[in-house]
C-alpha positions in Angstrom: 21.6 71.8 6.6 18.9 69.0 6.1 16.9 69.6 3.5 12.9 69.6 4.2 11.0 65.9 3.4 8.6 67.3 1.2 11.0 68.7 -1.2 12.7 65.8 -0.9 9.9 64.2 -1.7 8.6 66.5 -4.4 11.8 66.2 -6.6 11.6 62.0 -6.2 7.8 62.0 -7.3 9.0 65.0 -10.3 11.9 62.5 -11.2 9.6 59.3 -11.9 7.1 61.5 -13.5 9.7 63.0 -16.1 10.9 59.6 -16.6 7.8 58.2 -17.4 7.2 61.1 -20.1 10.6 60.9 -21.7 10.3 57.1 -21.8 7.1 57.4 -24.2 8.8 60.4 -25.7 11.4 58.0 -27.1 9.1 54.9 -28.1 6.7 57.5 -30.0 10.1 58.9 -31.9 10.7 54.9 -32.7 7.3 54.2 -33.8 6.8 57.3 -36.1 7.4 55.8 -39.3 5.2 58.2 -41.3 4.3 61.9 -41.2 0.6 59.9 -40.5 2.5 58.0 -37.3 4.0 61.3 -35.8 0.8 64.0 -36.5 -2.0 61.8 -35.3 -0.6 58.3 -33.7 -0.9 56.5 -37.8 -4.6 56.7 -36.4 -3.7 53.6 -33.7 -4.8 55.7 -30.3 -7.0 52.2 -28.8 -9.9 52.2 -26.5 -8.8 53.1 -23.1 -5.8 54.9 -24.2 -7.9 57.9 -25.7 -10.5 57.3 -23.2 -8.1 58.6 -20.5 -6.4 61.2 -23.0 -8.8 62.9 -23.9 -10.0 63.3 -20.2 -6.8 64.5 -19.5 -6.9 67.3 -22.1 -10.1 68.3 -21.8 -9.7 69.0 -17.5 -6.2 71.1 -17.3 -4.3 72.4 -14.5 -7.1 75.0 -14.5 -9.7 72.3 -12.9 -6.7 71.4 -10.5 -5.6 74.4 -9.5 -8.1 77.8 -10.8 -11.5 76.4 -10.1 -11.6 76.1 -6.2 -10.3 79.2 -6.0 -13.1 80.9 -7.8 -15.4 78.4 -5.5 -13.5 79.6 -2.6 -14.5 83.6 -4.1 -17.8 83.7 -5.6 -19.6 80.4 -3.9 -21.8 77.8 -5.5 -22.8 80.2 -7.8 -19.2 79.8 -9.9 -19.7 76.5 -9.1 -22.1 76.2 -11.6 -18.7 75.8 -14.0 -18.7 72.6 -12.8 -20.7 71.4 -15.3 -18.1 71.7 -17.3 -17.5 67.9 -16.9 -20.7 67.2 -19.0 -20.6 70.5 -21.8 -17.3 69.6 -22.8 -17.5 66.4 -23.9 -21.3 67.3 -25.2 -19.7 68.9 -28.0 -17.8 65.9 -28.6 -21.0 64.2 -28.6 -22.1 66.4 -31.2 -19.0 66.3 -33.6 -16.2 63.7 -33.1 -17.5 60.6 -34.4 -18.7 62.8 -37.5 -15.0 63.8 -38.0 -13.6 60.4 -37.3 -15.7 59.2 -39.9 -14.3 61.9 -42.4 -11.0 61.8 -41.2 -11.0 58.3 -42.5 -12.6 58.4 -45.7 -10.8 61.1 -47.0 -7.4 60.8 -45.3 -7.4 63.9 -43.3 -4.0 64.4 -40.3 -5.5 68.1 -39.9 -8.5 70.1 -39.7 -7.5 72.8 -41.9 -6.9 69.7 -44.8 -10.5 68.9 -43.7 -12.1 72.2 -44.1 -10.3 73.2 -46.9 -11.6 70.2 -48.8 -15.0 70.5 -48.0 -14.9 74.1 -48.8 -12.9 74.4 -51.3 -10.9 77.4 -49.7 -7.4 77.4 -48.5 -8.6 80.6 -46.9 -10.7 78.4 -44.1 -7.6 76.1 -43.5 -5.5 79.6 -42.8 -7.8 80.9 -40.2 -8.6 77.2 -38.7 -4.7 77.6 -38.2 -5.0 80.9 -36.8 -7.8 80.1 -33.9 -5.4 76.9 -33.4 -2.7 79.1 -32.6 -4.4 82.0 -31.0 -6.1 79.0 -29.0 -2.8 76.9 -27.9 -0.2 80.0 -26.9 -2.3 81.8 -24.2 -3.5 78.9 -23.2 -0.5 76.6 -23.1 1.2 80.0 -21.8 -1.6 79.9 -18.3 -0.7 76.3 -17.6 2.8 76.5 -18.0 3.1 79.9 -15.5 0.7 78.2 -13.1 3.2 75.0 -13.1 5.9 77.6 -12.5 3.9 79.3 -9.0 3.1 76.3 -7.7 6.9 75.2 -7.7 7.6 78.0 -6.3 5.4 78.2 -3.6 5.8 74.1 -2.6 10.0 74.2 -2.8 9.5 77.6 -0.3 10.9 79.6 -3.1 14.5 77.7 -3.6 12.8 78.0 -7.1 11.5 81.3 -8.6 8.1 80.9 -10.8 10.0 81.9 -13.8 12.8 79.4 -13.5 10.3 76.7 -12.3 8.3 77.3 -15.4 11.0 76.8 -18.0 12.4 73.6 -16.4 9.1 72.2 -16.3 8.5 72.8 -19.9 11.8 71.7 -21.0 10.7 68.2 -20.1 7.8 69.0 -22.2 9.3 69.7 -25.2 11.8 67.0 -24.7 8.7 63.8 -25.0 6.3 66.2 -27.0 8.9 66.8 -30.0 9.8 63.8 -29.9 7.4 61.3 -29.8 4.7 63.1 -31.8 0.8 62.5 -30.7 1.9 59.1 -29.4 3.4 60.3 -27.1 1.2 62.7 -25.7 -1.7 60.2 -25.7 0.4 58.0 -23.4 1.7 60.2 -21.1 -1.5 61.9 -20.9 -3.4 58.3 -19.4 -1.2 58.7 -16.5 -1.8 62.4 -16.3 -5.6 61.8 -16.1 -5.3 59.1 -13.6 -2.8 61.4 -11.5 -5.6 64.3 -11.9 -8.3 62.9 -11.0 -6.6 61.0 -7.2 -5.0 64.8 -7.0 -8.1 66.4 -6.6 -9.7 63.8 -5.0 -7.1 63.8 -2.3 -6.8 67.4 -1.8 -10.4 67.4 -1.2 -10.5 64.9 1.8 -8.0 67.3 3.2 -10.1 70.0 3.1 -12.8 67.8 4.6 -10.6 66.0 7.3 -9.4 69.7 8.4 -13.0 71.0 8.4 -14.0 68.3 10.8 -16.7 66.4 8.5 -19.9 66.9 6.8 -21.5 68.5 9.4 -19.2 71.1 9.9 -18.5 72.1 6.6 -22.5 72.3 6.4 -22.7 74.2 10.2 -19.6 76.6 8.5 -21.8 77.1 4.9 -24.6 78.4 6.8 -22.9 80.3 9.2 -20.5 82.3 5.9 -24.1 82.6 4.2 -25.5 84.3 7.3 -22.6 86.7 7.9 -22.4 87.9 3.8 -22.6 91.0 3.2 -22.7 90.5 -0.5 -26.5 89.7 -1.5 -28.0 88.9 -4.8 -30.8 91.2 -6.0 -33.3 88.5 -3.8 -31.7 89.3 -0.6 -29.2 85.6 -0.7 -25.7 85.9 0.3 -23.6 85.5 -3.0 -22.3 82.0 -1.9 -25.2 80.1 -2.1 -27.2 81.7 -4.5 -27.2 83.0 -8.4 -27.9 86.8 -8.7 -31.1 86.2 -11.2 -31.7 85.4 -14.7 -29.5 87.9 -16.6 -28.7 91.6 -15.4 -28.5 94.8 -17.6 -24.9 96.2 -16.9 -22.5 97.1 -19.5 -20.0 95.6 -17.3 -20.7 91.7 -16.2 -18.2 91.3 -13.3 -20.6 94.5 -11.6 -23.5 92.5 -11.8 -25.3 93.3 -7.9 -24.8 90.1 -6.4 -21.9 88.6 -8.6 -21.7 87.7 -12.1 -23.2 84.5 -12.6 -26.4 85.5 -13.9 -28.3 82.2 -15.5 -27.5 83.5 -18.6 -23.5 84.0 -17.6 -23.4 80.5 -16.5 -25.1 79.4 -20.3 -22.8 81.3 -22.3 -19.7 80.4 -19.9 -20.6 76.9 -20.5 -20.1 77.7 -24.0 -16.9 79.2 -23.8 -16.1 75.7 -21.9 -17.5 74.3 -25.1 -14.5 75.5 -27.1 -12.1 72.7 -25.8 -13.3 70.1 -27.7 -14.3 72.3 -30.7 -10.6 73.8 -31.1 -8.8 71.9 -33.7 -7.0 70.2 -31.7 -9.5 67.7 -30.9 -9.9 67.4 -34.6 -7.4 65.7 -34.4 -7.6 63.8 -32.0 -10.5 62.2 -33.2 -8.2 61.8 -36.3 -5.9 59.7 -34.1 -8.3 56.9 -33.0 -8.7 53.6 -34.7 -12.7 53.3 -34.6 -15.2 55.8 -32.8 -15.3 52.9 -30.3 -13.9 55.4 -27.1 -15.8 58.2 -27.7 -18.8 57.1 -25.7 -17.2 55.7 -22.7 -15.2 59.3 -22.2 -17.9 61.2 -23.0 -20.3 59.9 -20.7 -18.2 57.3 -17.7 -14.9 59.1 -17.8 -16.2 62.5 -18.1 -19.2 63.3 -17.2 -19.7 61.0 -14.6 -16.6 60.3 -13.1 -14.8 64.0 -13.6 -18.1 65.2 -12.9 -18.8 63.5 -9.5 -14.9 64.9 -8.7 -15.8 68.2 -8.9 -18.9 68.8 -7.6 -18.0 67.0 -4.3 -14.4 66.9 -3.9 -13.6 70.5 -5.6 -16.8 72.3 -4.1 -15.4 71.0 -0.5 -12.2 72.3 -1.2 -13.2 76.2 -2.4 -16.4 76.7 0.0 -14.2 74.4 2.8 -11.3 76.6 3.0 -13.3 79.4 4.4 -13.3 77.1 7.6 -9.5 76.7 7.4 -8.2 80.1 8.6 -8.3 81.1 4.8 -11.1 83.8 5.5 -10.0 86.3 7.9 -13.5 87.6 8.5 -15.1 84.2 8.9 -12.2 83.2 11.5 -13.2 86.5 13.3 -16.8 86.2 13.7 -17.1 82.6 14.0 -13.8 81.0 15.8 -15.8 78.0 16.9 -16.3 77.2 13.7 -12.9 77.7 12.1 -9.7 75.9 12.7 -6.8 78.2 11.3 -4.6 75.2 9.7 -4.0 77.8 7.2 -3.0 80.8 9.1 0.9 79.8 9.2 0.9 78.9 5.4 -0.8 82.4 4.4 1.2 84.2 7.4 -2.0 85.7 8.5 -3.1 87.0 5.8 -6.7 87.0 3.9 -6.5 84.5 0.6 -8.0 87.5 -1.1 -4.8 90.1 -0.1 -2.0 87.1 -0.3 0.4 87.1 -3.1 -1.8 85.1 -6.4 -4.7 85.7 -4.5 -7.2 82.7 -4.9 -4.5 80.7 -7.0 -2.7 80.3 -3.1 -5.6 77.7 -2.3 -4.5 74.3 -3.5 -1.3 74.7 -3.0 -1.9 75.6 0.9 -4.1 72.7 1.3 -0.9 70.6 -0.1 0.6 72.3 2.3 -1.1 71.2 5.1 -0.1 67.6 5.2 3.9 68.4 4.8 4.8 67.7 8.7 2.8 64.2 8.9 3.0 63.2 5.1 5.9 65.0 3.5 5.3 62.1 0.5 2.0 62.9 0.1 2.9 66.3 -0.5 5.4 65.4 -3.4 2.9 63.1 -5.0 -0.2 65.6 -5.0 2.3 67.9 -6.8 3.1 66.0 -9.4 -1.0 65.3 -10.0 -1.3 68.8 -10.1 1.9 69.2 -12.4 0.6 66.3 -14.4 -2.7 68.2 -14.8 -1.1 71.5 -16.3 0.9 69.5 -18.9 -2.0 67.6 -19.9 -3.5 69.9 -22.1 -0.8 71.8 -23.3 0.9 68.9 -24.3 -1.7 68.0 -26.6 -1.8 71.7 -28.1 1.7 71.7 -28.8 1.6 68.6 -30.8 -1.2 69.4 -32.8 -0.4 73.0 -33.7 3.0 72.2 -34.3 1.3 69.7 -37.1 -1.2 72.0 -38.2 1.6 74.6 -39.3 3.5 71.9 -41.0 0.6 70.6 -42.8 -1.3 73.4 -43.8 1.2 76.1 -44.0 4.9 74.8 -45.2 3.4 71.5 -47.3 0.2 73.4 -48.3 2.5 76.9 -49.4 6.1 76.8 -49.3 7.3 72.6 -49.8 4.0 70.8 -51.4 6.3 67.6 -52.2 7.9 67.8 -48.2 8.7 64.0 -47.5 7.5 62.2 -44.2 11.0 62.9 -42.6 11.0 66.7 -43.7 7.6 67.0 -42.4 8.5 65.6 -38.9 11.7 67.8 -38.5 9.3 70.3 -39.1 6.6 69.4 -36.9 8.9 69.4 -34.0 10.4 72.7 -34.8 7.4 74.2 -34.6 6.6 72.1 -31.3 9.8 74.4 -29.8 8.4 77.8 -31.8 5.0 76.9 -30.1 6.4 76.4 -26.5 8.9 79.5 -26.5 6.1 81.8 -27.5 4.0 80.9 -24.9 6.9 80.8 -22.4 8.0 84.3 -23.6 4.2 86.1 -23.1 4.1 84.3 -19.4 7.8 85.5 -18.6 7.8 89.0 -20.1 4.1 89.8 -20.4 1.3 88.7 -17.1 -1.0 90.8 -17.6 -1.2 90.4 -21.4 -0.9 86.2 -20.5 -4.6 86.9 -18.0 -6.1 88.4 -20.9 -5.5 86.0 -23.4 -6.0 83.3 -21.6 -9.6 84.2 -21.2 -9.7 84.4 -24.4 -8.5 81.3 -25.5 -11.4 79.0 -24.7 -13.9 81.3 -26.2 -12.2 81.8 -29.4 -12.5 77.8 -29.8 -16.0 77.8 -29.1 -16.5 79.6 -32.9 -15.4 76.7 -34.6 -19.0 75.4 -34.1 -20.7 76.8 -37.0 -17.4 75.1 -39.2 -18.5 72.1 -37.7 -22.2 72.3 -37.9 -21.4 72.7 -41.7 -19.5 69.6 -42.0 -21.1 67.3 -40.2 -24.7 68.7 -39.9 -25.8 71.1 -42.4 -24.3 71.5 -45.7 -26.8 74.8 -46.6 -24.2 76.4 -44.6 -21.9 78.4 -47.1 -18.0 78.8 -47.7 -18.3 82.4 -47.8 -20.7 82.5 -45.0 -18.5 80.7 -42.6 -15.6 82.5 -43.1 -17.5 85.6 -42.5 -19.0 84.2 -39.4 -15.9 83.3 -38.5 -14.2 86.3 -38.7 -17.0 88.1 -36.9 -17.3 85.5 -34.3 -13.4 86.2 -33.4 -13.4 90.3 -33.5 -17.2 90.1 -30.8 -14.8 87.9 -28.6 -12.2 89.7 -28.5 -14.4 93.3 -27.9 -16.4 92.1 -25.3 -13.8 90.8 -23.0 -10.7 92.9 -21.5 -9.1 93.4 -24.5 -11.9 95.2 -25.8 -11.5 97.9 -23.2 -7.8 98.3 -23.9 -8.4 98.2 -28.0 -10.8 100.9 -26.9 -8.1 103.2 -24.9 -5.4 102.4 -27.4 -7.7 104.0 -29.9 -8.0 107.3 -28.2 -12.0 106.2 -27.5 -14.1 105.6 -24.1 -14.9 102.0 -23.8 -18.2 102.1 -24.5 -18.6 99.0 -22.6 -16.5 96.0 -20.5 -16.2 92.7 -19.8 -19.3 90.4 -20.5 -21.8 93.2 -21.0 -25.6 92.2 -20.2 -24.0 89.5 -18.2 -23.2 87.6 -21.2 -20.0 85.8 -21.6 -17.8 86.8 -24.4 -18.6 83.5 -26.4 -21.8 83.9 -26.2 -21.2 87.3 -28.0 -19.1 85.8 -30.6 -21.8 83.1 -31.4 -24.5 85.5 -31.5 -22.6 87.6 -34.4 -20.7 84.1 -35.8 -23.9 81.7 -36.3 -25.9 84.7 -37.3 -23.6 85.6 -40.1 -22.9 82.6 -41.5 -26.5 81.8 -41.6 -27.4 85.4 -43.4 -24.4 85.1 -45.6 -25.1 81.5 -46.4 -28.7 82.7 -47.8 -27.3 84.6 -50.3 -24.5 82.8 -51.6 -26.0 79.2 -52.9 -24.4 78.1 -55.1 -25.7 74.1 -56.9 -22.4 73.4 -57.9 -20.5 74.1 -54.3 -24.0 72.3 -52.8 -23.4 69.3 -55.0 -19.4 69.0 -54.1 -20.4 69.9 -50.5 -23.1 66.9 -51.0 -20.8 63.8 -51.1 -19.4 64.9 -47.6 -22.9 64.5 -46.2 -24.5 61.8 -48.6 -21.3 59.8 -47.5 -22.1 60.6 -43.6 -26.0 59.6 -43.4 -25.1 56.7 -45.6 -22.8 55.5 -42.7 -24.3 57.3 -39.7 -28.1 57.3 -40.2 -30.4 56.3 -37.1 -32.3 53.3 -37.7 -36.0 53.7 -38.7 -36.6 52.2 -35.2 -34.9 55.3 -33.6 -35.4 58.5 -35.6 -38.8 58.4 -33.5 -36.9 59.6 -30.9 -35.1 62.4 -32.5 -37.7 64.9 -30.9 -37.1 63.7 -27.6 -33.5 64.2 -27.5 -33.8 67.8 -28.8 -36.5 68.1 -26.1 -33.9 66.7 -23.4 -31.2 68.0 -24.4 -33.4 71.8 -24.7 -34.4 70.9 -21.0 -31.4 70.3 -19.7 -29.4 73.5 -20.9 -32.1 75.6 -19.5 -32.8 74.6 -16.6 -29.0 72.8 -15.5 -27.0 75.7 -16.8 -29.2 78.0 -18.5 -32.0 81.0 -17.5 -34.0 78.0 -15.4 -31.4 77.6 -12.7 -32.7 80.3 -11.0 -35.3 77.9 -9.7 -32.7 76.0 -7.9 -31.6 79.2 -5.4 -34.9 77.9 -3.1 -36.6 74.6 -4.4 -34.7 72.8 -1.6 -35.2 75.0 0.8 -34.9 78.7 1.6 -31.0 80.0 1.3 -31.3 82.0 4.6 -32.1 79.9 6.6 -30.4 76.6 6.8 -33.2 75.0 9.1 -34.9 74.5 5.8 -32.4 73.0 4.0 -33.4 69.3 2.6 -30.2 67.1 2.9 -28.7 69.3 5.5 -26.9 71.2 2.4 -28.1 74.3 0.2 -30.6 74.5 -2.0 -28.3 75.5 -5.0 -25.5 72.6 -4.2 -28.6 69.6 -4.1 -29.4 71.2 -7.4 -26.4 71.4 -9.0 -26.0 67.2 -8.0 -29.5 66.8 -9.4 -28.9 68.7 -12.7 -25.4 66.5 -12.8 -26.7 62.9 -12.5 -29.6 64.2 -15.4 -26.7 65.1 -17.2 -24.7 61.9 -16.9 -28.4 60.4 -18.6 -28.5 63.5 -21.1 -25.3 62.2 -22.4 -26.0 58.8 -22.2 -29.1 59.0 -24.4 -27.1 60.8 -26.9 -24.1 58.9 -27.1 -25.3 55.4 -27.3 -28.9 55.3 -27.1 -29.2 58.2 -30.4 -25.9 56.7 -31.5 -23.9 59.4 -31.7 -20.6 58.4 -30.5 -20.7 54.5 -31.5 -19.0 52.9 -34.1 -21.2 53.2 -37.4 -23.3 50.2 -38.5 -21.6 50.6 -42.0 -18.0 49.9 -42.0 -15.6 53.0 -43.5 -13.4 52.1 -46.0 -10.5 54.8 -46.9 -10.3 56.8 -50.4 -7.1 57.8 -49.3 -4.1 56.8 -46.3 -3.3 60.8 -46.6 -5.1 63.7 -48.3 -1.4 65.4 -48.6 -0.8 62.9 -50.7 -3.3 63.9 -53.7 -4.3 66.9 -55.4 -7.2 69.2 -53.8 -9.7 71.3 -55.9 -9.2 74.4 -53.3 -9.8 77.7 -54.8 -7.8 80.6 -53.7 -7.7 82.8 -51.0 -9.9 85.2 -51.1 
């Protein structure tokens, strides 16, 4: 029997992607010289190579193949998530070049070297390890599962999601171990290139399907009209946020949906946590000069990644309602639906099918297989490429976090550069089989981790803020933070309920409570603590050591006289835009463009919320603009950094013990 083009197709594309990763797997193993070369690149990564890296690591298989479906749920009011695109990269705005800067002078491969230095704790460098790991399993465990169902759904089940997911991730481990940081950086400039066209491309299916412009608009109004969900205002869920924040101990119960103004703000924090994990440390270890860090953070990712997704990604969640996707829709409006979709879901609502909204992208794939079977293979492997882009990256840098700060730190303090590889990969393989073991044996554990991944990132910001910012900020006081930070995550998201059962107790509350995301909670109780603790535990000679971190930094990084005149207008900016983009302000943009029930009204021929949503966008693209070269904070510094040291493992550290 023939076998069908598209999986034809799908293993030629999955062939010359795997050999492309393998390829750079073995040049990185060539090139690493050094425990410097393998852990972050013998800080080499050029301009455009980190440019689309780190694009690639920041937007995983999540922005491929999670976030329409959520569109496709809860409307333009999850679609807020978009912006994404400019919050992530605004906290690299914030801290990279900072770090870069340190990373040189010092020596620094990890973060934990980092913060143990400047603190003078190995007990920060254990728990930076700690949120690296509780960061990269769950997370790398999502991307890996999700890699596994959409194999399984695109080869019509000739492979199960569990088998799927181990051959895909033995690939992984194959030009990961191998090649070090190198590697990944390489591999991941195709993977951002391949995520970026994927999503693109899936999108003008959506829209050629849909029939246009028009009728995706004509279908918008028409789904608003007929909702039977409304917001506390009286708009249907899809086209409108539910208010500024709402007082339920439960978030997703919020009348109206959960994306309160607030749960958008504290969301976008959560979102913030990618490029605050360690992992991005180092990165920014990695690079040659801070040269790239502007171009990401403002052409590659907030304008370009941005653009994607609030055109292409919103057309393909709100679009599929059209596409025979939405039973109810089909019903009451079959002049306005074509049911391409019907045959793929085998009549059955997205919301009942098998993976529920996680069905979408790949049955949009789908719908090109009988007059593009290569296309089909080829917007696979983009969406393949964009699960493995992030992971990869976690893999590589936790597996060099545990062999830096744990076995030469504790257990072999002399380890040579060869010793230290070996053991870098290792851990690569430990890394990868835990994360493979909690998606195989454990999904339901593997949901409520993964949420918890991003948010637990998000409390490295006070860490940083001390470091590169604010030296009154205390050892003891960000440890305690930290700690704090970690425990209001974890009990105010899922877990919490189940911590709550296990102990015999009624949860006294659920998910999100107040409509607050759970990093938003873990902020409140992280900052706050390290600031209070910080009060009391001064200490002149800790200041003065602490001191040389930051006297080195404004000697290097200070604004000119010319432009510390406008310090008060970015805060002012940057203020604006988080309130009223993302923040308790967005409210506003339910009706400025015309009133969301009735589409007669509608400027642009689109919904009030989505011509806000592009507004707040392009003033976001400026927002990080103004930052990142205008305030300087991603450009390479006027004074050039010369080294103390090629690696801080190398020389003694003054670190006090554990306590």
């Amino acid at each position: 029997m023939d076998m069908d083009p598209k999986i034809v197709w799908l293993f030629i594309f999955v062939v010359l992607y795997w050999s492309y990763c393998i390829f750079w797997g073995i040049k990185g193993a060539l090139s690493a010289k050094t425990a410097s070369d393998y852990f972050i690149a013998g800080r080499t990564i050029s301009l455009w190579v980190f440019v689309l890296a780190a694009t690639a690591t920041s937007f995983s298989g999540w922005t491929f193949m999670g976030h329409p479906g959520l569109v496709y749920r809860d409307g333009f009011q999850y679609a807020y998530a978009s912006f994404y695109a400019i919050t992530i990269p605004f906290t690299g705005v914030i801290f990279l070049k900072r770090q870069w800067m340190l990373g040189k002078r010092f020596g620094f491969i990890t973060p934990g070297e980092m913060f143990a230095t400047y603190f003078k704790s190995d007990t920060i460098r254990l728990l930076v390890v700690l949120v690296a790991l509780i960061f990269s399993i769950p997370y790398l465990g999502v991307q890996l599962r999700a890699s596994g169902f959409l194999f399984n759904v695109l080869t019509d089940n000739m492979l199960s999601v569990d088998v799927g997911m181990w051959l895909l991730s033995a690939v992984v481990i194959i030009y990961v171990a191998s090649g070090g940081l190198r590697a990944v950086a390489y591999v991941d400039t195709m993977q951002a290139i391949l995520l970026a066209l994927g999503i693109i491309g899936v999108g003008v299916i959506a829209l050629f399907y849909v029939g246009g412009w028009e009728n995706l608009n004509n279908g918008i109004a028409a789904l608003a009209e007929s909702d039977t969900k409304r917001t506390p205002d009286g708009y249907s869920h899809y086209i409108a946020i539910p208010g500024v924040i709402q007082f339920v101990s439960n978030g997703p119960s919020a009348a109206g949906g959960a994306w309160t103004g607030i749960m958008i703000l504290t969301y976008m924090f959560a979102l913030m946590g990618i490029q605050s994990a360690p992992a991005f440390s180092m990165w920014s270890f990695s690079n040659s000069s801070p040269k790239p860090f502007a171009p990401q953070q403002v052409w590659a990712s907030a304008f370009g990644i941005g653009l994607i997704m609030f055109v292409f990604t919103a057309i393909q969640g709100i679009g599929s309602h059209f596409l025979g996707a939405d039973l109810q829709f089909l019903a009451n409006h079959p002049d306005l639906a074509n049911n391409v979709m019907g045959t793929g879901l085998d009549g059955k609502d997205l919301m009942d099918s098998d993976g529920k909204q996680g069905m979408l992208v790949p049955q949009l794939i789908y719908l090109v297989s009988d007059i593009a079977p290569w296309l089909v293979g080829l917007l696979s492997v983009c969406a393949l490429a964009a699960m493995q882009s992030t992971g990869a990256a976690y893999m590589s840098t936790a597996g060099g976090m545990l062999t830096r700060d744990v076995l030469k730190r504790f257990i072999m303090p002399h380890a040579s550069h060869s010793a230290q590889k070996l053991f870098g990969r290792l851990g690569v393989v430990i890394i990868v089989l835990l994360a493979l073991l909690v998606a195989t044996t454990s999904k339901d554990a593997l949901v409520l981790l993964g949420g918890l991944a991003v948010a637990y990132g998000f409390q490295m910001w006070p860490a940083l803020i001390a470091i590169c910012w604010w030296p009154f900020l205390t050892r003891r006081g960000i440890i305690v933070g930290l700690i704090a930070g970690l425990t209001a995550v974890t009990m105010t998201e899922s877990l919490g309920a189940v911590i709550f059962t296990s102990l015999g107790m009624e949860p006294l509350w659920g998910r999100w409570p107040l409509t607050i995301h759970s990093a938003g909670w873990g902020i409140i109780f992280n900052l706050g603590l390290a600031i209070l603790v910080s009060m009391f535990t001064q200490d002149e000679k800790n200041l003065a050591h602490r001191m040389t971190f930051h006297n080195f930094l404004r000697e290097h990084a200070s604004l000119s006289a010319s432009k510390r005149a406008l310090v008060p207008l970015a805060w002012i900016i940057t203020l604006v835009w988080f309130f009223f983009g993302i923040g308790p302000g967005a409210v506003i943009g339910n009706t400025i463009f015309g009133n969301p029930n009735d589409a007669s009204t509608w400027m642009f021929g689109m919904p009030s919320i989505w011509t806000w949503q592009l507004l707040w966008w392009a003033l976001g693209v400026f927002m990080m603009w103004f930052l990142a070269y205008k305030m300087e904070m991603s450009t390479v510094p006027n004074k050039e950094v010369t080294a103390l040291h090629e690696d801080i493992g190398d020389i003694h550290l003054d670190v006090d013990k554990p306590s």
